[in-house]
C-alpha positions in Angstrom: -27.7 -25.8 -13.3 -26.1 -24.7 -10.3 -28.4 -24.1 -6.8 -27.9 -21.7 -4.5 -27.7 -22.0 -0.4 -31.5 -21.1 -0.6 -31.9 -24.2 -3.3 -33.4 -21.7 -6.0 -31.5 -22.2 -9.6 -28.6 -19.7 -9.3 -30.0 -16.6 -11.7 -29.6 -16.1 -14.8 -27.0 -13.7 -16.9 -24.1 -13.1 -14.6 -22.1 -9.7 -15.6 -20.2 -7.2 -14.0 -18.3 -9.1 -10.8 -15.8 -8.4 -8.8 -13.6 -10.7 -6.2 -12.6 -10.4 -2.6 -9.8 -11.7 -0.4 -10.7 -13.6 2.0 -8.3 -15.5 4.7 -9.2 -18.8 3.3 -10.1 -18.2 -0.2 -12.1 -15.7 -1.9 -15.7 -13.8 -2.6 -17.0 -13.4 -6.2 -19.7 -10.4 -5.7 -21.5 -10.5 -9.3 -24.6 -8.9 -10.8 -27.4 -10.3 -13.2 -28.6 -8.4 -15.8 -32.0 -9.3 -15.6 -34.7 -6.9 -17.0 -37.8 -9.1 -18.6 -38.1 -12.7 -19.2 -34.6 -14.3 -18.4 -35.3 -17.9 -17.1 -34.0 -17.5 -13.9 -34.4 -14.1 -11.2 -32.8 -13.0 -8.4 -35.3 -14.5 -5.5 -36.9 -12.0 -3.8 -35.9 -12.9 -0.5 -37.2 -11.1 2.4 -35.1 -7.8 3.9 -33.4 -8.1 0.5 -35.6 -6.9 -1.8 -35.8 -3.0 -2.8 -38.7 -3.6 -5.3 -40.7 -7.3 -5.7 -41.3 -6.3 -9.2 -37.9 -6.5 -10.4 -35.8 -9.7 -11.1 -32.5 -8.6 -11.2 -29.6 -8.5 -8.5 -26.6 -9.8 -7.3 -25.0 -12.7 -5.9 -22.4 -14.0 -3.9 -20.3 -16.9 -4.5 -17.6 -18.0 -1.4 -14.5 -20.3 -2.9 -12.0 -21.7 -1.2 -8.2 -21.3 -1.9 -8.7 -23.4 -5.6 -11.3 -22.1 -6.8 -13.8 -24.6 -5.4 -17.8 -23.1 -5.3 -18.1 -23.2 -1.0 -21.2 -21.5 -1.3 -23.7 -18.8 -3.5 -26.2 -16.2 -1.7 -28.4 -13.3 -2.9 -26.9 -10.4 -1.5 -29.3 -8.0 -3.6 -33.0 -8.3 -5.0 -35.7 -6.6 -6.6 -33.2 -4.3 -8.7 -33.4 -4.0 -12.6 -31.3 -4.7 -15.5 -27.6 -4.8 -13.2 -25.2 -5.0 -15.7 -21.3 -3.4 -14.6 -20.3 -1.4 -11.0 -17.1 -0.9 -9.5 -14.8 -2.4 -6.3 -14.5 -0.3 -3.2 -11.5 0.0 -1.2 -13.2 -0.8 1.8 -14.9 -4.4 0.7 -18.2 -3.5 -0.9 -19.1 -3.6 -4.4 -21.4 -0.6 -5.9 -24.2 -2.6 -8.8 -25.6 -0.1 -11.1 -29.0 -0.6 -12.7 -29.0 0.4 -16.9 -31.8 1.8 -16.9 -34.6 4.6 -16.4 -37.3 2.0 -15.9 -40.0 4.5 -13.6 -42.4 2.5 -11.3 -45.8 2.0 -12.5 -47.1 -1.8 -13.7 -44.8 -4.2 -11.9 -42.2 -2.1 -10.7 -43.1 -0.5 -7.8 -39.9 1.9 -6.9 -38.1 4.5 -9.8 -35.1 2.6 -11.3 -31.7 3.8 -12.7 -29.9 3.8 -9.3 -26.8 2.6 -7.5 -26.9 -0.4 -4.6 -24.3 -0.5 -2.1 -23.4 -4.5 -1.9 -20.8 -5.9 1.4 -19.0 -8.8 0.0 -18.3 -10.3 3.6 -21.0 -8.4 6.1 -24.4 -10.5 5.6 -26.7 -8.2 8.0 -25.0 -5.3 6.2 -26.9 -5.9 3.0 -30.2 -6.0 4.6 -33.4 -3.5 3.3 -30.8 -2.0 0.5 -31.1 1.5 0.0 -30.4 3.4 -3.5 -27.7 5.6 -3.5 -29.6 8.2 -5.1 -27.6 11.1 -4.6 -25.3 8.9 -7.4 -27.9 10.1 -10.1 -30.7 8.1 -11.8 -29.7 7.6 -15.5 -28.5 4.0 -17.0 -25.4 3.5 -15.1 -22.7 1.0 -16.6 -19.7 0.8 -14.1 -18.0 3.2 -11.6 -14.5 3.8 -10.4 -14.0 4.6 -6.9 -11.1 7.0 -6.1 -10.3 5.8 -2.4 -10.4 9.8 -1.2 -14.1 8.7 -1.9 -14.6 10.4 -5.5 -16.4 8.0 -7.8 -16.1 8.2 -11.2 -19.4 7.0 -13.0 -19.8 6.1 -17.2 -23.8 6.6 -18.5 -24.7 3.6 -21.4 -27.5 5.7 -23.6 -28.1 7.2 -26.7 -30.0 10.1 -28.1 -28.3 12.0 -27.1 -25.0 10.1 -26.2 -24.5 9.0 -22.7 -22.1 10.9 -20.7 -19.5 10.7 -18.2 -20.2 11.5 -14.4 -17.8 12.3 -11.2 -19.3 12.8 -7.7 -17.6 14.6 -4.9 -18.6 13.6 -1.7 -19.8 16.6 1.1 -16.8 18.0 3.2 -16.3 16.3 6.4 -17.2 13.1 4.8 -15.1 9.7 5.6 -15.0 7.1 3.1 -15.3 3.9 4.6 -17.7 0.5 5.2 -21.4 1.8 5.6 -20.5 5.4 5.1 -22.4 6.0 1.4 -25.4 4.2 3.1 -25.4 6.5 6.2 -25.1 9.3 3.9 -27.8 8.2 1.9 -30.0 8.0 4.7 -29.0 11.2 6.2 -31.4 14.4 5.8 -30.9 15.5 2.0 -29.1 12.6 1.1 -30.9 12.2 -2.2 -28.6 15.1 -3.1 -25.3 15.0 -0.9 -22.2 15.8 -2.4 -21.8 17.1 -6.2 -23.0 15.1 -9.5 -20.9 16.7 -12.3 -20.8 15.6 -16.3 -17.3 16.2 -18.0 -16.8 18.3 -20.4 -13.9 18.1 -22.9 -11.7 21.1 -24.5 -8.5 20.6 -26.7 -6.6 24.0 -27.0 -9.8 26.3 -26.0 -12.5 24.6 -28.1 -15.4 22.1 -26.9 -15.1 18.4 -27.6 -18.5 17.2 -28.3 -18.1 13.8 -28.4 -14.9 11.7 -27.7 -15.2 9.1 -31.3 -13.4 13.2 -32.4 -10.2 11.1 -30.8 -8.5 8.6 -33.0 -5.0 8.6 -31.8 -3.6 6.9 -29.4 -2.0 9.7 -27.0 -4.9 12.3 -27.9 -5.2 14.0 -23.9 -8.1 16.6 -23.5 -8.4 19.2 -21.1 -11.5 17.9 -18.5 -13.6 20.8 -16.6 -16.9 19.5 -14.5 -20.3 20.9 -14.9 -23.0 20.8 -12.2 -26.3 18.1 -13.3 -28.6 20.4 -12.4 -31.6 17.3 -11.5 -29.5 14.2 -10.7 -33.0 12.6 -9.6 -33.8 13.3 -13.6 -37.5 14.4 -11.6 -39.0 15.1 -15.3 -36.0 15.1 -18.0 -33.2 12.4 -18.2 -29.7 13.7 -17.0 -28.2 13.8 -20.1 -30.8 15.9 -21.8 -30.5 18.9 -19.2 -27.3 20.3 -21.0 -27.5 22.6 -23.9 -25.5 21.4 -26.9 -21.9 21.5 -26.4 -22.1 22.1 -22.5 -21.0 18.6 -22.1 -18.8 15.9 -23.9 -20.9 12.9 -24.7 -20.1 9.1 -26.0 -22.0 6.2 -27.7 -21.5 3.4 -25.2 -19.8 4.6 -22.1 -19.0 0.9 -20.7 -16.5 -0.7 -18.1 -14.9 1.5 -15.6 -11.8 0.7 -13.1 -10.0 2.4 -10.6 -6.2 2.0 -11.0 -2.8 3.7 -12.1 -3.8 6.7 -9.9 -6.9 7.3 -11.7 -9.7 6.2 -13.7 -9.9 3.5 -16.2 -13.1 3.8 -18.6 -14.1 2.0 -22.1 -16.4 3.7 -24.9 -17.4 0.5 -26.5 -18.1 1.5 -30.0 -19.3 4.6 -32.2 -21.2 4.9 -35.9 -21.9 7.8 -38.0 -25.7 6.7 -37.9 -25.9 7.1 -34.1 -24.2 11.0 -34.6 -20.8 9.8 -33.8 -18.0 12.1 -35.4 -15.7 8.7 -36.4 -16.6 5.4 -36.0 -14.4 3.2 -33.9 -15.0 0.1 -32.6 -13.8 0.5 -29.1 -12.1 2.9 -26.8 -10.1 2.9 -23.5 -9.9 6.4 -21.9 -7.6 7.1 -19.1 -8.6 10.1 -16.7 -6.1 11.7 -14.3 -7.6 13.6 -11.7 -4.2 15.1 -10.6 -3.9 17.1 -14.4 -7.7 16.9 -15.0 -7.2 15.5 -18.5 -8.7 12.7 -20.1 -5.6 10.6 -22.4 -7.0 7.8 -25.2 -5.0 4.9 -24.3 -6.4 2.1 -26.8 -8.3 1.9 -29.9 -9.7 -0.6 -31.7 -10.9 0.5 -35.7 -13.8 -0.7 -36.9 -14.4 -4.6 -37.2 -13.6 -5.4 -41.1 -15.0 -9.2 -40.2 -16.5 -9.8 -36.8 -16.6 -13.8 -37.7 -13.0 -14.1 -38.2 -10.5 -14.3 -35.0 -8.1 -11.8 -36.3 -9.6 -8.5 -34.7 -12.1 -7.2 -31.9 -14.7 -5.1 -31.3 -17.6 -3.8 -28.8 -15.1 -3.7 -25.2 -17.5 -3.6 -22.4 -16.4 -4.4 -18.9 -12.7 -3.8 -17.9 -10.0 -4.6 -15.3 -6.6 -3.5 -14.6 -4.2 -7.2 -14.4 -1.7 -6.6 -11.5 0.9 -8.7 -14.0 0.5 -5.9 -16.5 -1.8 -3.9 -18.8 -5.8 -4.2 -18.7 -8.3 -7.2 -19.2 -11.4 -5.9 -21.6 -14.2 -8.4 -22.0 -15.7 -8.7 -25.2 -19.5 -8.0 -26.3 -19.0 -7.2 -29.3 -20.3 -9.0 -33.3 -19.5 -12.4 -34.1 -16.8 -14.0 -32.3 -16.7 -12.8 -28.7 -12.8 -12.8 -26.7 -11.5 -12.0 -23.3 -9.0 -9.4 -25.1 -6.1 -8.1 -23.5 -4.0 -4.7 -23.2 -0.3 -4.2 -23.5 0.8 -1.1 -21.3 2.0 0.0 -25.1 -1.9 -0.2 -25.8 -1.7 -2.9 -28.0 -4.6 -5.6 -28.2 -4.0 -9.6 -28.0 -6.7 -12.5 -27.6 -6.9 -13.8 -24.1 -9.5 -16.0 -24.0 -12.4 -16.9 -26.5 -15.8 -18.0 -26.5 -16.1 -21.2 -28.3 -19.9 -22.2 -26.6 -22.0 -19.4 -28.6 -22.1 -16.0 -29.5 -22.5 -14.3 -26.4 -20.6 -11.6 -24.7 -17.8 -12.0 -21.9 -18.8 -10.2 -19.0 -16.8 -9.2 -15.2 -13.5 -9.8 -15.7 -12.0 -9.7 -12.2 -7.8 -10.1 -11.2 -7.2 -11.8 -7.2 -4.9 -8.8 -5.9 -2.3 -11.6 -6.6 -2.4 -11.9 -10.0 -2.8 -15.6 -9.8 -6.8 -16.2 -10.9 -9.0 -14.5 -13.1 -12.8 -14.7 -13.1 -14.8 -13.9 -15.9 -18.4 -15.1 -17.1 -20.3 -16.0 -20.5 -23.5 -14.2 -19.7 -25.9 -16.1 -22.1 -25.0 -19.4 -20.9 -24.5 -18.6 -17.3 -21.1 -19.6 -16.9 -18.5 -18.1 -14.4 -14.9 -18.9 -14.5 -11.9 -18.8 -12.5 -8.8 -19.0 -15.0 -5.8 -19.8 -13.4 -2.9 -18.7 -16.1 0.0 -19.4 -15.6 0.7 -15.7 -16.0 3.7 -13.8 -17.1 
């Protein structure tokens, strides 16, 4: 086992990541998906801590210019069950909690929040504060538009989770410590707009998006208002009447990139009230037409145990050399799978160590290194190519 700088056992269950330039190397920001009895927590290190009762987190590995593990810190504690998030433009990296764990027993704080984590600024991550006026629901990943729009995806069922944008209040300036400042503000638990999409092709209402099974299928997007983001006494996603809002099985991985929004619906059955079943999605939105295009899908599994086709895409990332990197967590044998701009899939990477889910797949902004993780064993990678 590795140690961090603290000499605590680095924590268990690494997953969504995402890496940092830095002069002389680079930053690895990554969450731990830790929400009962995983071996290892996040310590609950003092000024870093939003709620001793919960074990999850995120921490921060420094490399050098190879690759080589300089250093690891907890840069966030005392949050539950991170599991995806999203890159900033401005150097931070936003960990969402899956879940809508309230306080009472151990947990003394509400969960199902967003944490606001500085991949270089130390004293910048000190007494973190929820970004609450993100909604509390079980958040997967975000995409951050750098006008300061984020784009969020909901991982729930019954009913299906949806998909979230928030528009930050006039006058505000995107930027390093703005979405805390804003948090803290008067009314910050409510700043800006929380909207869910809704989905129309030609006039009627697209109730769930497993309706799409061609690749090229666009809908027309429109936002509705959540009318209690802070889900007071009914989850977000049960405020809408039926067919108010388009939902999904397994809203996963989100990236910004292209000039919009990358998201992944990770799989869909009949018995969960899915219209088709699928066994993975990739969903491009464009906020300059307001549509929603299906970019990728993957039909259901016919043998999860053979290495001939995938299923169950969870996190994602855009590969400056081309096309998208989708991380596998999925039945049976589990693949770093890879995206053709023509949408086509192709095995990357595969996990021969066990059955357990690759997890953060991350690009350096030169295309030269890709990190990734096995979350059940605890190992992070840095996968150098060569790429073409």
């Amino acid at each position: 086992e590795t140690l961090l700088d603290t000499g605590e056992p680095s924590p268990s269950d690494p997953d969504g990541a995402a890496v940092f330039e830095r002069r002389d190397g680079w930053t690895l920001v990554q969450n731990h998906e830790i929400g009962g009895d995983e071996t290892f927590g996040v310590p609950a290190l003092p000024g870093l801590t939003f709620d001793p009762g919960a074990r999850g987190g995120t921490t921060t590995i420094v490399m050098d210019k190879k690759g080589n593990r300089l250093s690891e810190y907890v840069s966030l504690a005392g949050t539950h069950n991170n599991c995806a998030g999203g890159k900033t433009p401005w150097g931070t990296w936003l960990s969402c909690e899956e879940t809508e764990q309230r306080k009472g027993g151990q947990f003394l704080e509400d969960h199902g929040w967003t944490f606001e984590v500085d991949a270089f600024d130390r004293p910048a991550n000190q007494d973190p504060v929820p970004l609450k006026f993100l909604g509390r629901y079980s958040h997967e990943a975000v995409a951050v538009d750098p006008n300061g729009t984020i784009y969020l995806t909901e991982d729930a069922n019954g009913p299906h989770g949806l998909y979230y944008r928030w528009t930050p209040p006039s006058g505000f300036k995107p930027g390093k410590g703005a979405l805390r400042e804003l948090a803290l503000a008067e009314g910050g638990d409510t700043a800006g707009t929380l909207q869910a999409m809704r989905c129309t092709k030609g006039g009627r209402a697209i109730a769930d998006l497993s309706e799409a099974t061609q690749v090229g299928t666009t809908y027309k997007v429109t936002w509705v208002d959540v009318p209690d983001r802070l889900a007071t006494t009914t989850s977000a996603r049960k405020q809408f009447a039926t067919g108010e809002v388009t939902g999904s099985r397994k809203l996963e991985g989100a990236y910004w990139g292209d000039g919009g929004a990358y998201f992944v619906a990770s799989f869909a059955r009949a018995g969960d009230g899915s219209k088709n079943e699928h066994d993975g999605q990739v969903w491009f939105y464009d906020p300059d037409s307001e549509t929603v295009k299906l970019k990728s899908i993957f039909g259901v599994n016919p043998d999860p145990d053979a290495d001939t086709d995938y299923d169950g895409p969870d996190n994602i990332c855009l590969d400056p050399n081309g096309g998208l990197i989708l991380a596998e967590d999925g039945e049976g044998i589990q693949h770093l799978v890879g995206i053709t701009t023509a949408g086509k899939a192709f095995p990357l990477a595969r996990n021969d160590v066990s059955g357990s889910e690759f997890a953060g797949p991350t690009f350096t902004e030169n295309g030269k290194v890709l990190f990734a993780c096995i979350q059940g064993d605890g190992y992070t990678f840095a996968i150098t190519g060569p790429w073409a």
